[in-house]
N, C-alpha and C positions, 0 to 999 in steps of 0.2 A: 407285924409282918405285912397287914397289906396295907400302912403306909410306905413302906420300903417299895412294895410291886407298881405302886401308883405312881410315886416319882420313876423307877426304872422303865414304866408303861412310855412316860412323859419324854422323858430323856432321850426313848429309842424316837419317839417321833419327831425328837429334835433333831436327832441326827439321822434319818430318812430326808428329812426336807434339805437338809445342810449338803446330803453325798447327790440327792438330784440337780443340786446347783453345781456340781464339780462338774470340772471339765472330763470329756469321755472315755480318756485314759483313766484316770481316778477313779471314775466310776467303776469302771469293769475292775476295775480292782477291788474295789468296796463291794460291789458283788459275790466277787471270786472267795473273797473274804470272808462274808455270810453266806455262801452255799456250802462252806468248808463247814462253818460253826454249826449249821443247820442241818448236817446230812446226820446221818443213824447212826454215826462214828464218833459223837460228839461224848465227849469224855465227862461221866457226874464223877463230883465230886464225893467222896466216901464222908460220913459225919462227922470224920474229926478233921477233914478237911475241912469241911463246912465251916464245923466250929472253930476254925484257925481262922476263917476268912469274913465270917460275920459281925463280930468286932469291929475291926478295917472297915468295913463297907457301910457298918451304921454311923461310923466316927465321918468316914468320908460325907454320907447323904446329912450330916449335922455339921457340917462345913470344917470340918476337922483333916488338914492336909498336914504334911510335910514340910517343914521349909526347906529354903535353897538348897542349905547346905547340908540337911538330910540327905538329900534327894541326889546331891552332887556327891557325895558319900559311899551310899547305897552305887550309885552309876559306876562310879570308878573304884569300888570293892577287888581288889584282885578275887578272881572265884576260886576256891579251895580245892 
């Protein structure tokens, strides 16, 4: 787990320095967007959520994606 927090540490500061270089529309929206995620309203996830989503996220940080046409699949799913 805390190599999982140390690349997520890594990642956030790559993308702080990526939204300071957007232009100032962007920006305020990448703001907007983190004071939403970051206020006291911010939804945990229950443990079985977790456990549904931790899988994912260690496949993802072990360079484990999707292909195209997963992905194109998934997108254009009619929703049930």
């Amino acid at each position: 787990m805390q190599l999982v927090m140390e690349v997520i540490n890594d990642t956030l500061e790559d993308l702080f320095e990526k939204v300071r270089k957007l232009p100032e529309d962007r920006k305020a929206e990448a703001t907007r967007a983190l004071a939403d995620i970051t206020s006291d309203d911010v939804y945990v996830l229950s443990d079985d959520e977790l456990a549904d989503v931790m899988p994912e996220l260690e496949g993802a940080l072990s360079g484990e994606f999707a292909t195209e046409v997963e992905v194109d699949d998934a997108i254009n799913k009619p929703w049930a």
